[in-house]
Structure formats: C-alpha cells, structure tokens
C-alpha positions as CSV (number, residue, x, y, z in Angstrom):
1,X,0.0,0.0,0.0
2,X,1.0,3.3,0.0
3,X,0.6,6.2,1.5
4,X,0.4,9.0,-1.2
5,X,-2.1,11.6,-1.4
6,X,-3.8,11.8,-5.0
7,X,-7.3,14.0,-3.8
8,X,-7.7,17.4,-2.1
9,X,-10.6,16.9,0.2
10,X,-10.7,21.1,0.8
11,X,-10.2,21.8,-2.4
12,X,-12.3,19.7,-3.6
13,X,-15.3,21.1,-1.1
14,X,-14.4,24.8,-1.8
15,X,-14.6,24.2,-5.7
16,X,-17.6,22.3,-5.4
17,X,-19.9,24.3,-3.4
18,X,-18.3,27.5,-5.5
19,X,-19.8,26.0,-8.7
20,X,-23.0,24.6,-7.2
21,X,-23.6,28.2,-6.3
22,X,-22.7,29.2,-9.4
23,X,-25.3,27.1,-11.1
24,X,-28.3,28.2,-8.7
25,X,-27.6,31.6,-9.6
26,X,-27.9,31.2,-13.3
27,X,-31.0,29.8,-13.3
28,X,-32.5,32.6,-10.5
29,X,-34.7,29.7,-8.9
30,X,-35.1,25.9,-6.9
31,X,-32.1,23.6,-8.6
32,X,-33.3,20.0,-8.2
33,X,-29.6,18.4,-8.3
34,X,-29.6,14.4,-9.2
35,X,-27.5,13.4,-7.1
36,X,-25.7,9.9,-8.3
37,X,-22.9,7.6,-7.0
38,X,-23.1,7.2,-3.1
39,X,-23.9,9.5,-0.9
40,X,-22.1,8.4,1.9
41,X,-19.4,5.5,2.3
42,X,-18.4,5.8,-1.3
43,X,-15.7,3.3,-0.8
44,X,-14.8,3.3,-4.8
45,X,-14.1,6.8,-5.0
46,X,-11.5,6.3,-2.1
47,X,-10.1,2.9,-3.7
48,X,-9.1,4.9,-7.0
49,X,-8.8,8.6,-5.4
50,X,-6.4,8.1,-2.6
51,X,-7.0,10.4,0.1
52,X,-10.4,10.8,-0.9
53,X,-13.1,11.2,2.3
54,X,-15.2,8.7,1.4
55,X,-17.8,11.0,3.2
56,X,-16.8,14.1,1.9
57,X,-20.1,14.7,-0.5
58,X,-21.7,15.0,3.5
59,X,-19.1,17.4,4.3
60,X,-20.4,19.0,1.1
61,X,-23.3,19.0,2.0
62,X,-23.1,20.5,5.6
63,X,-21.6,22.9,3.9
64,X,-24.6,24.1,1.3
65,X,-26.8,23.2,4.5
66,X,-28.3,26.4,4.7
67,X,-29.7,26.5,0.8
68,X,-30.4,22.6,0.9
69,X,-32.8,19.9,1.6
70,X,-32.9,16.1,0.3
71,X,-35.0,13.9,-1.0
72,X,-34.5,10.6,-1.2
73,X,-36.1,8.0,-4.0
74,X,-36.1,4.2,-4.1
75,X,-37.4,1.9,-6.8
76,X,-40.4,-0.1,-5.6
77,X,-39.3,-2.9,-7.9
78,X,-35.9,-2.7,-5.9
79,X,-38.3,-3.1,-2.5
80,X,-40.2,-5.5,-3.8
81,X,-37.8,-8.2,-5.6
82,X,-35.4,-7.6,-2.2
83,X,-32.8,-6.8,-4.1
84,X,-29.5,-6.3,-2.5
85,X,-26.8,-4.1,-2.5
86,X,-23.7,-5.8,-2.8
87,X,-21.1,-3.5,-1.0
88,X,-23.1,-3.8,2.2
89,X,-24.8,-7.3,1.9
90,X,-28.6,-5.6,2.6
91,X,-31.5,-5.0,0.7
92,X,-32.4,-1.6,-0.9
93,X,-35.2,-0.6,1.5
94,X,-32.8,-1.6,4.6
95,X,-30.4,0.8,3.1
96,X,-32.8,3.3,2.1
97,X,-33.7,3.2,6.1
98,X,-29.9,3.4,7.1
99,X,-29.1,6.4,4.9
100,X,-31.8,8.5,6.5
101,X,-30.0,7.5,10.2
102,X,-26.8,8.2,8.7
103,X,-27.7,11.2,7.8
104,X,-29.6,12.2,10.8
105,X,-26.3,12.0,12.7
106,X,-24.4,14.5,10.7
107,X,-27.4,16.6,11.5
108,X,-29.3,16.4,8.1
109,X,-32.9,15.6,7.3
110,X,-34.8,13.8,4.7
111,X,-37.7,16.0,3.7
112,X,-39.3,13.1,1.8
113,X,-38.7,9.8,0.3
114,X,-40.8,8.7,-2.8
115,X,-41.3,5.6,-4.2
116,X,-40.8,5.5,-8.1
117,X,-42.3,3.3,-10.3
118,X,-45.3,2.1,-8.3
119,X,-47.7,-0.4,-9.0
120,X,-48.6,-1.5,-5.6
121,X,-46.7,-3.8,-5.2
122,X,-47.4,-5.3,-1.6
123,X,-43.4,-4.8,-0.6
124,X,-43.5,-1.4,-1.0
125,X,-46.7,-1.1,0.4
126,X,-45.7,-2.6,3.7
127,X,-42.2,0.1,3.2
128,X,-44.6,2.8,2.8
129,X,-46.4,2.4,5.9
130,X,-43.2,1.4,8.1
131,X,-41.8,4.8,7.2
132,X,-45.1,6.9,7.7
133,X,-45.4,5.5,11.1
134,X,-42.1,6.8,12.1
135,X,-43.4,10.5,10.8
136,X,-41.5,11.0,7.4
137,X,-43.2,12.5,4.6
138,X,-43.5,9.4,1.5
139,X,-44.9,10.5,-1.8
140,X,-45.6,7.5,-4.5
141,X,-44.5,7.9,-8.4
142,X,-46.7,5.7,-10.9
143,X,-44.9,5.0,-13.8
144,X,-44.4,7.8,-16.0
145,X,-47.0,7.4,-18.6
146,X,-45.0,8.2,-22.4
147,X,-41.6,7.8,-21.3
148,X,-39.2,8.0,-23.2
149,X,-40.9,9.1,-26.5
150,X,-44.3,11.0,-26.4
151,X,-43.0,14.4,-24.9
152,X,-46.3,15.7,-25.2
153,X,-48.1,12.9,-22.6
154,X,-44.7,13.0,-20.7
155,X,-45.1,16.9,-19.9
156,X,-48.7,17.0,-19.4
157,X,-51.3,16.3,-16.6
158,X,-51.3,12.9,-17.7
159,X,-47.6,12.2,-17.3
160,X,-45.6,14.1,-14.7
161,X,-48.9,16.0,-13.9
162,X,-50.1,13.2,-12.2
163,X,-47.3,12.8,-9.9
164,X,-48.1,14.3,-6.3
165,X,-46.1,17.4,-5.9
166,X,-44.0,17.1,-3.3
167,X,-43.4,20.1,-0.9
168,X,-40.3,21.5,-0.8
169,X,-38.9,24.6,0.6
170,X,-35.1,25.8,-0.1
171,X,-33.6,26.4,-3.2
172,X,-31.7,23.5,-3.6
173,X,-32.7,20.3,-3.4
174,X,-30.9,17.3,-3.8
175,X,-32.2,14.0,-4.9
176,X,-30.6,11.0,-4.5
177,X,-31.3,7.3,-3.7
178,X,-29.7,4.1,-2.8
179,X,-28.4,3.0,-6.4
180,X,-29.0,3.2,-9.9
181,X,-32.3,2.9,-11.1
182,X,-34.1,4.7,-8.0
183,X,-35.6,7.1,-10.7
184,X,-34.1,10.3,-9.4
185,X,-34.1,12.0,-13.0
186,X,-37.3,11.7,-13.2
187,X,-38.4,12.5,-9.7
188,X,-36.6,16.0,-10.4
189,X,-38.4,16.2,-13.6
190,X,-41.7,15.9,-12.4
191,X,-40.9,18.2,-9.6
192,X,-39.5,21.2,-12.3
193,X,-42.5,20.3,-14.1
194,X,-45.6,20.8,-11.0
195,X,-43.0,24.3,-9.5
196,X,-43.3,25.7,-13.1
197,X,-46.7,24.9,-13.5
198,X,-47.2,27.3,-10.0
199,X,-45.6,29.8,-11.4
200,X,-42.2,28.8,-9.6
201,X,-39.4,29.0,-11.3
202,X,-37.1,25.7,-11.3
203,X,-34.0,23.8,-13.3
204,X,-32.5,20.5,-13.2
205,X,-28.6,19.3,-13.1
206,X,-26.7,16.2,-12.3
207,X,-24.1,15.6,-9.9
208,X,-22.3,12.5,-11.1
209,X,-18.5,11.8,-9.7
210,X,-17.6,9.5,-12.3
211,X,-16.5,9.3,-14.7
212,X,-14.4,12.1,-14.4
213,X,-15.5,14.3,-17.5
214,X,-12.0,16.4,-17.1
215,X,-9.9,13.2,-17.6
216,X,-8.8,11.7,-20.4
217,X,-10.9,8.8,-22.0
218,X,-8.6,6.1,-21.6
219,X,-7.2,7.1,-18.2
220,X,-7.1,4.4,-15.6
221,X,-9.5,6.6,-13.3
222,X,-12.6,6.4,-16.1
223,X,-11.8,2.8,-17.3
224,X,-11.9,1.9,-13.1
225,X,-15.9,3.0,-13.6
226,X,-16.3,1.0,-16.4
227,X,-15.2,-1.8,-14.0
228,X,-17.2,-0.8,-11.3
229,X,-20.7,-0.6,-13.8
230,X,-20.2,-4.0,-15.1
231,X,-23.6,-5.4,-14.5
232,X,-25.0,-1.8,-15.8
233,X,-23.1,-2.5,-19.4
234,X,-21.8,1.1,-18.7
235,X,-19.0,2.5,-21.5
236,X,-17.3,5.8,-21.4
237,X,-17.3,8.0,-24.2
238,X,-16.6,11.5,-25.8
239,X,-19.3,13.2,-25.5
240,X,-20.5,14.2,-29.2
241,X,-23.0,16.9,-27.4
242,X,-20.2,18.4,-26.1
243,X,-17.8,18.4,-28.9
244,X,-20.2,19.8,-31.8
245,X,-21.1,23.0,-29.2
246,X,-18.0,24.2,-27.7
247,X,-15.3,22.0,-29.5
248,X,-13.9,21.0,-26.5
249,X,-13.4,17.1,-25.5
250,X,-15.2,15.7,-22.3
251,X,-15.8,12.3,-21.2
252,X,-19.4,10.9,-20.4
253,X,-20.7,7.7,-20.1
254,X,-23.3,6.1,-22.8
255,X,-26.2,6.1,-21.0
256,X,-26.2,10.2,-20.0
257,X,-25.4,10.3,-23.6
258,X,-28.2,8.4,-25.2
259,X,-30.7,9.9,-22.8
260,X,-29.7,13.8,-23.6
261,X,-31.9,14.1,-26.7
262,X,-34.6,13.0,-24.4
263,X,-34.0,14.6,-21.5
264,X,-33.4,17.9,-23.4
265,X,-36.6,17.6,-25.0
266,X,-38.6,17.0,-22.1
267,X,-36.6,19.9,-19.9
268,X,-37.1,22.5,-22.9
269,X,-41.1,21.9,-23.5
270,X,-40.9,22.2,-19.0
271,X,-39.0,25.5,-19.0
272,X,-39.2,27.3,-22.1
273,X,-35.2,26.9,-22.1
274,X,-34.0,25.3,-25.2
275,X,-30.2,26.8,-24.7
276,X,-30.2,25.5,-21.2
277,X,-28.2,22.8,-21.5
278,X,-26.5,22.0,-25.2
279,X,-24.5,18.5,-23.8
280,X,-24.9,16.3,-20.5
281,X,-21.6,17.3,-19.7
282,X,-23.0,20.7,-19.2
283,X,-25.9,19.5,-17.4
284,X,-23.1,18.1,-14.7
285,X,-21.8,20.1,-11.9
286,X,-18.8,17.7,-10.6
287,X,-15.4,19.2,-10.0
288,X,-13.6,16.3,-8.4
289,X,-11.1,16.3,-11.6
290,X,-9.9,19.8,-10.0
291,X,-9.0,18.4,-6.8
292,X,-6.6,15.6,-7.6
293,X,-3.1,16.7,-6.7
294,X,-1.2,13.4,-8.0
295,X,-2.3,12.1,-11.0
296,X,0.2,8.8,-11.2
297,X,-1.1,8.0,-7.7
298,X,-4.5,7.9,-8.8
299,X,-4.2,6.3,-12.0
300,X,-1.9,3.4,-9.9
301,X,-5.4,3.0,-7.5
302,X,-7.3,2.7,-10.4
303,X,-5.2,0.0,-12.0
304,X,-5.5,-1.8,-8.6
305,X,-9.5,-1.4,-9.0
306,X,-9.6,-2.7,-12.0
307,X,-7.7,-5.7,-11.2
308,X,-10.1,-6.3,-7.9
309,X,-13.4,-5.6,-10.0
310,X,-11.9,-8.6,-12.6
311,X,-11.1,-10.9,-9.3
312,X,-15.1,-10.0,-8.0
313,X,-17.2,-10.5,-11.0
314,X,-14.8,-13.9,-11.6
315,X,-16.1,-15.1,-8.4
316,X,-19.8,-13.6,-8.8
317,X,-19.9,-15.5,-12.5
318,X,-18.3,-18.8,-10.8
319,X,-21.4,-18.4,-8.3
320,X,-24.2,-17.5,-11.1
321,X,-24.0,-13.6,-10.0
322,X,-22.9,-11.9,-12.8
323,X,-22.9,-13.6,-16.7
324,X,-19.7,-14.1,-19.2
325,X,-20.0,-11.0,-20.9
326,X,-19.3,-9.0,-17.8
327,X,-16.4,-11.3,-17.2
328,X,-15.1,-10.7,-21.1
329,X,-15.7,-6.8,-20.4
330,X,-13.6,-7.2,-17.1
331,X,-11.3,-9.1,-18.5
332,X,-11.1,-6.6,-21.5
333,X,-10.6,-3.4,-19.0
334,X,-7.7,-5.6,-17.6
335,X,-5.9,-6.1,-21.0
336,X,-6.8,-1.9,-21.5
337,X,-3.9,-1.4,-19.0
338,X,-1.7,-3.4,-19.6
339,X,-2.4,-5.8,-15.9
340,X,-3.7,-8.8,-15.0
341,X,-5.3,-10.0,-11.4
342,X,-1.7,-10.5,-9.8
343,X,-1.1,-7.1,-10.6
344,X,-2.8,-7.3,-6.9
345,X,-0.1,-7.8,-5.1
346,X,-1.8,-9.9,-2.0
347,X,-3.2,-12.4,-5.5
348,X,0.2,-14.1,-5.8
349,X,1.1,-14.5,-1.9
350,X,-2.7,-15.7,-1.0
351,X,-2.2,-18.3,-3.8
352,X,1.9,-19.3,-2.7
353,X,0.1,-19.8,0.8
354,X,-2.6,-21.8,-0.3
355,X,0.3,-24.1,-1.9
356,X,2.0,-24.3,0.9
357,X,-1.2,-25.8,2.9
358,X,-1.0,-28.6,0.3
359,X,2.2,-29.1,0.3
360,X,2.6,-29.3,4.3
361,X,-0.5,-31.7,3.8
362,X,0.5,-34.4,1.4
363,X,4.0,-34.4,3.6
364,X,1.7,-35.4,6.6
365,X,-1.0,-37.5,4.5
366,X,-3.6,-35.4,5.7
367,X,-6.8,-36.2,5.1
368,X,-10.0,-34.4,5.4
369,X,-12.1,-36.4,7.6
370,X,-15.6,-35.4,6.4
371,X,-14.6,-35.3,2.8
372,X,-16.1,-31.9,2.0
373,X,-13.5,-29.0,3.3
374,X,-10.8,-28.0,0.9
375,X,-7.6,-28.8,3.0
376,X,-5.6,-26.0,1.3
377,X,-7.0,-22.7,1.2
378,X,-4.8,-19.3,1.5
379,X,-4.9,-15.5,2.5
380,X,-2.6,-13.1,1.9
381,X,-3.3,-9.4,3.7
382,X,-1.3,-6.2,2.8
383,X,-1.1,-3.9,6.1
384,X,-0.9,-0.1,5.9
385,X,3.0,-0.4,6.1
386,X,2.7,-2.6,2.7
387,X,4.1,-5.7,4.6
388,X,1.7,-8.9,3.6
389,X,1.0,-11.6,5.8
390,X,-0.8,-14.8,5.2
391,X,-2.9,-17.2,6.5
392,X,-3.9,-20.7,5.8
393,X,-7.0,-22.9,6.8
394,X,-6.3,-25.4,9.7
395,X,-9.7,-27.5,11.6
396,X,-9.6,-24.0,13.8
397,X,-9.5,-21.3,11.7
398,X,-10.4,-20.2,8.4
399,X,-7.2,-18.8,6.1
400,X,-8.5,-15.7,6.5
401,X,-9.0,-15.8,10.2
402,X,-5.5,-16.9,10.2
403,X,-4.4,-13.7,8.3
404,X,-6.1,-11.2,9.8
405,X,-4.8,-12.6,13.4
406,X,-1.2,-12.6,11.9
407,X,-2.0,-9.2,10.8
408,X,-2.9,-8.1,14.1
409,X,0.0,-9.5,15.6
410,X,2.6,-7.9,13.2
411,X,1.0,-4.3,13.8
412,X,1.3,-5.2,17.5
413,X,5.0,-6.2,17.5
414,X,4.4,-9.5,18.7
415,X,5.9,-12.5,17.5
416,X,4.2,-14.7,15.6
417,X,4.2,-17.8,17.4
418,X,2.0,-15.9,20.3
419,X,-1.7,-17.6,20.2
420,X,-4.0,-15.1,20.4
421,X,-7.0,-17.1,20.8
422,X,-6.2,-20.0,23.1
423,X,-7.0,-23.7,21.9
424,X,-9.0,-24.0,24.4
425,X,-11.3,-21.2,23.5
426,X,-11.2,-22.6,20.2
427,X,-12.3,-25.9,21.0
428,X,-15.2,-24.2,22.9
429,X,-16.4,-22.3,20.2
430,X,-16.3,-25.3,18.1
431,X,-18.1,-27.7,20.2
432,X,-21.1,-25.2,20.2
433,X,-21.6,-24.6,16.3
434,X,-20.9,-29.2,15.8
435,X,-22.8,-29.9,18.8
436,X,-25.6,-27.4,19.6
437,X,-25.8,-25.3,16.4
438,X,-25.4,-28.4,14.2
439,X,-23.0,-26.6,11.9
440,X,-20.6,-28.9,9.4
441,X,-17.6,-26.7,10.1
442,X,-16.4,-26.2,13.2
443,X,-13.3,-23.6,12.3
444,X,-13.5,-20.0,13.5
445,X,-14.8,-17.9,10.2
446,X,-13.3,-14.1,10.5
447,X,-16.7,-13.1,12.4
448,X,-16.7,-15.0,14.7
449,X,-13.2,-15.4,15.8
450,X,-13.3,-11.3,16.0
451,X,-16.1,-11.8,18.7
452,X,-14.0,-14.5,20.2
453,X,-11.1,-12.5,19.9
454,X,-12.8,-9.2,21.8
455,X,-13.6,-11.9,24.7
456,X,-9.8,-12.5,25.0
457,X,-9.1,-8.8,24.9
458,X,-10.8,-8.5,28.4
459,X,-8.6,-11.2,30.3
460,X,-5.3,-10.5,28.2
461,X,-3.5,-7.0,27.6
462,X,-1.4,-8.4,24.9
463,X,-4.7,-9.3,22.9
464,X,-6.1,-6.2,23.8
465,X,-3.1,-4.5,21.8
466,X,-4.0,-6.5,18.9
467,X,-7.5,-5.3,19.0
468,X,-6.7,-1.6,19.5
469,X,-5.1,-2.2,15.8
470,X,-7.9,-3.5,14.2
471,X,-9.1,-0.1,12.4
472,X,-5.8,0.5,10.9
473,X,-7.1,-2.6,8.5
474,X,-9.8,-0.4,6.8
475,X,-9.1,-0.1,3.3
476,X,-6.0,-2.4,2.7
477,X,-5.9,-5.4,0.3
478,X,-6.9,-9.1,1.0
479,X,-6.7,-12.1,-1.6
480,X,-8.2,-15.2,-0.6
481,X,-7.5,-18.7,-2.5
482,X,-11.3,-19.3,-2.8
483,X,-14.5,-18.2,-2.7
484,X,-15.1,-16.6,0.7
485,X,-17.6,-17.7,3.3
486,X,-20.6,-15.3,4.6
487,X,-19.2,-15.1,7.7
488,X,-15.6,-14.4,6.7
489,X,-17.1,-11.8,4.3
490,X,-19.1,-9.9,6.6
491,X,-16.3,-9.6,9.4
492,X,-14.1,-8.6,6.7
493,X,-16.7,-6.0,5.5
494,X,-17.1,-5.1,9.3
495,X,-13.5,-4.4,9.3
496,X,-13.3,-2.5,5.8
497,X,-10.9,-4.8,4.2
498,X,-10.9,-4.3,0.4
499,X,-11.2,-8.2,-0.6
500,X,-10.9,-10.5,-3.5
501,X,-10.6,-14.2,-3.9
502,X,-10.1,-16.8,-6.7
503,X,-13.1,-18.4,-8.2
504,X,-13.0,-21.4,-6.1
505,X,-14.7,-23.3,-3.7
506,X,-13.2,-24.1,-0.6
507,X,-15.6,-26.9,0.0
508,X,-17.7,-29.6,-2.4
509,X,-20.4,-29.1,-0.2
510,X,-23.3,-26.6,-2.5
511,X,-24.6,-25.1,0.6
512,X,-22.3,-23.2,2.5
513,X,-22.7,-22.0,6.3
C-alpha cells in the first residue's frame, strides 16, 4: 500500500460548493440536483482517489446546509424483488432506512422519500407504511406514462402531472437514492414540471462523480468505472453533445449520452429553455477532476480497482451472480492497462500460501475427515506499512481468520508464534456450532473469531493491543484462495478490508454455512 495523497478533500469542497452556487444563480430559482454515486461511504471513490473522504459529499453538503434539503427515491421494484446491495450485503429498503440515520447523525434531514415506479406492489406497500409510522413524509410515483418518447403525454397532466407534488422549501434540493435505477431523474423532472406549472421557477442538473469528464478517456480513473458498472453494461465515451457545441473534449458515459436528446426535450417543452443545456456534460456540476493533486497515484489505484473488480465479478460468475459478458468486459478493461489479477499484489502471496497448505498436507498424509473441506485454502493481507502476511486454513481457523490474526500480531510487535486465541477457547467455540448449532464446520470464520477474539481482549492486555489495531485494517488489500464464506465476508466487511478471492470453492459441499 501506500501512503500517497492523490485528492484534495478542501479543495475539492471549496470548488464544489463554489460551482454549485454558481449554477443556482444562473438559473434565479429551486435547482433540483440528481445526485448519483453514493452519498455516503463511497468506498470506490476512495479505492481509486487516494486520500479521498469517502464521506466528503456529506461534508459538502453540511456545507450548502443552509440552501439545501434532500429527498430521497427508491425503486419499488428494488423493494419488492429484495434486491440487495452488494457492497453492504442488505436489501435496498434496509439501506434506504440506514441512509436517512446516517444522515440524521451528521445533523441532516430527509424531507421526503418517494417511491418511483409504483404499482402497488405489496413490498412497497408494507415500506410505505413502516416509514409513515415513524413521521417521514412518502410520496408515491406511478410510472411515467409516455416515457421516453411522447414528450407531449410526458409533460402533461397525464404524465408528470399526475405525480403528487411534493413540498419542498429551499432552493436547492438534492435528490438521491440508494443506487442506480431509484428514478431520481425523473423525480426531479416531475418536480420542475408541477413548480413551473405554480408559477415557480425551477432547473434540473446532475451531480455525477464519475466518470471524471476532465480526464482523459482512456485514463485508468474512467476505465476503473467501467469496472465498477459492469452489470450496468456502462461504456465511457466523448461526449458528441459536447464536442459539436464548444469544440472542447469531455468524457461521459453512454447512458447520459443516449438519454440527452430526451431529456433535453422534455426539460425545454418544461421550461421554455432550449439553450439551457446543449450536452450532458453541461448538465453536470462535478469538479472532483480539480481536486486531484497526483495524478500517477491515482491512476496506480485505479489500476489496482480494475484488477479487484476482474477478481469480483470472476467469483460472482463462478457463483451465477454476474454472466460471461461481464467477465469478457472485465477481462477486457484488464488487457486496456496493460495488468492482470496478480497485478494485486496480495493475489500471488494468497495463492503461494494456499500451496503451501498442500504441500505441508501431502507431507503429513492429511486427510480431510468429512470429505467436504478443501484442505488447502490461503490469505494473503497487505497492512498499511505494505508488509503482507498470510494465512492458511487449519480444523480452527479459516485462512482468513488466520491472516487477519497474523495481521494483528505484526502491527502489535508481537511474534508470531503468540496464540492469540487460546485452543481451548477454540475448541469451545467449536463444540457449540458441531454440537448445539449443528454446523458442518467447526473452524472459526473471520466473524466469529473477532467476537472471540474481543472476549480475549478482556482477560489478556497483549490481545487487547492486537484489538486496538484493528481499524488500521480499513481499506487495505486481501486475496483469498477461494470463494469466501458469509461469515468471513461480513467480518471482513465489518473491518473495511478491500477483498478479492479466486473463483474457487473451498468446499464440495453446495450449501455453505
């Protein structure tokens, strides 16, 4: 890992307000800003921007606090089908419900949350009335009826007109959801549409991080979002809009691109504004290109995200969560820079580990008495001093328990022959998930050997040292031989590990505990 700075978090905040100011003065009325990417926690941004806050569009937003209120918009499809969000491993309503807390404890409000797209479907429903009960305002979007092509039904009290208006009150509001597809464009659409139709006036813009429209095309920054909207079939492009009105070059991606005719069409007949907007790169207001202050340390992140996105969607494909054409694409983005997955360094060191297990195995004979564990799984972890450690699986511990205890123990100073975890405690832990939680596996997965390990901290100071190091693991690098486990994922998630694996089982069993 390193330490280098590639992003200006005050910079970036000063520029950004400056220019989001900017824009609500030109238009002399409410700005209803889409506001995509991740509000708060945007882990990517950090992964290929180091230095990056990943909650600095908060700080940004405590800083326009005065002129700004949010609204927040989730798909009831999204509610409905429970579909999940893979960085956190919840559903979109739970995170819809843990962005408003979030929020709430940097001291801002959501005005309102609608629900796009809704047929009544009985999910939503139940949403709906779990949120009104707790007092916040929830409006409910039917589908829009002539989207994408009759303007005329579109802007009309048939299409956004039939839309509840929903009450707002400073001249900014931003509108934003819990992933793509929450219909936020169009929830600021209809909202320009019912203010103008009061006699109030109102615009629309787009705040969109990436990809970074100042950057070059091909640079490793742009092609890491490519990597990171693989399932979305997302491509970066010049934008033509762009290019034909100013003759200057700016990157987009294909979907804000195909869109603007559209969207232009249906914001001019709103507003009466035809020379608004003449490209969606105009309709944007993100400055983050401004604020990076080393471009080679950004563009080596981004290489390293590329490579991790390839390693994730291998081993989402090898479990029938993604499809071969967003493996070919990842694969493609790889071959773009020139990298492959051990450009990772921890890929190489997890795998010589992993080798090592065997190896130590057929010189004992071992055998795996149930016939279902892999006996030879690695880990490899890469601390904050860019050391790596590793970590193989034992009837105890998982490899990347193993790792993340050897980790501990290295940024502690202690040797590594020290048990953190006694046997005995081991054992303990075991006999309860064989004998009264009638697991398969007995080893300690990463979440559960962190609890276990918290219980040591109270009887031992020397654990207790390793504990206090825990948070210096968020955001550095694990590589694990095989496809992880839910429980060593979600300690590993708890602990803000960046982590890959090979797409490979570490057991023949199909259902995994």
């Amino acid at each position: 890992m390193t330490g280098t700075k590639a992003f200006d978090n005050e910079k970036y905040i000063t520029e950004q307000a400056s220019f989001i100011r900017e824009r609500m003065r030109r238009f002399e009325g409410r700005l209803y800003l889409e506001f995509g990417g991740k509000l708060l926690a945007d882990f990517h941004a950090a992964r290929v921007l180091p230095g990056y806050d990943p909650n600095v569009k908060i700080r940004l937003l405590k800083e326009l606090e005065r002129d700004a209120e949010i609204v927040l918009c989730i798909h009831a499809g999204a509610i409905e089908h429970r579909k999940i969000r893979a960085d956190y491993g919840i559903t979109y309503d739970a995170d819809a419900m843990r962005l408003i807390d979030d929020l709430g404890e940097w001291g801002l409000s959501v005005s309102a949350v609608v629900i796009t797209r809704w047929e009544g479907q009985p999910a939503a429903k139940a949403f709906r009335t779990k949120l009104e009960n707790r007092g916040i305002a929830v409006y409910v979007h039917e589908p829009t009826r002539g989207y994408p092509t009759d303007v005329d039904r579109i802007v009309s009290d048939e299409g956004y007109g039939a839309n509840p208006r929903i009450a707002t009150t400073k001249p900014l509001v931003v509108v934003t959801g819990p992933g793509p597809g929450s219909g936020k464009m169009a929830t600021c659409l209809s909202q320009v549409y019912h203010d103008r139709l009061i006699g109030e006036r109102a615009m629309y813009a787009k705040f969109e991080t990436f990809p970074i429209w100042s950057l070059p095309l091909k640079h490793p920054v742009n092609i890491a979002y490519e990597a990171a909207t693989l399932d979305l079939r997302d491509f970066n492009l010049i934008d033509p809009f762009h290019l034909e009105a100013t003759g200057e070059v700016a990157v987009n991606y294909n979907r804000d691109v195909e869109s603007f005719p559209i969207l232009k069409g249906i914001l001019d007949r709103i507003t009466g504004q035809p020379d608004a907007y003449r490209s969606p790169t105009e309709m944007g207001v993100n400055r983050a290109g401004f604020a990076i202050v080393d471009d080679e340390a950004a563009r080596e992140a981004a290489r390293q995200e590329v490579a991790r996105r390839y390693l994730r969607c291998a081993s989402e494909y090898m479990m029938g969560m993604a499809d071969k054409a967003a493996l070919d694409k990842a694969d493609l983005l790889m071959k773009e820079l020139g990298i492959g997955p051990e450009y990772r360094a921890v890929v190489p060191a997890a795998r010589e580990a992993s080798a090592s297990a065997a190896a130590e195995a057929a010189a004992d004979a071992a055998k795996d008495p149930k016939g279902g564990e892999a006996a030879y799984c690695g880990a490899a972890l890469q601390l904050p001093s860019g050391d790596i450690v590793t970590g193989k699986n034992s009837n105890m511990l998982h490899a990347a328990t193993a790792a993340v205890l050897n980790g501990a123990k290295r940024m502690a100073g202690l040797p590594d022959q020290i048990h953190l975890l006694s046997p005995l405690v081991i054992e303990s832990v075991a006999r309860l998930k064989r004998e009264v939680l009638g697991r398969k596996s007995a080893s300690l997965d990463v979440d559960e050997a962190l609890i276990a390990l918290s219980i040591s901290a109270t009887l031992t100071p020397m654990v207790q040292a390793c504990v206090d190091t825990l948070h210096e693991l968020r955001g550095c690098q694990m590589h694990l031989s095989h496809v992880p486990t839910p429980g060593d994922e979600a300690g590993l998630r708890k602990l803000g590990v960046n982590l890959t694996a090979d797409p490979v089982y570490a057991s023949k069993r199909l259902f995994v505990e």
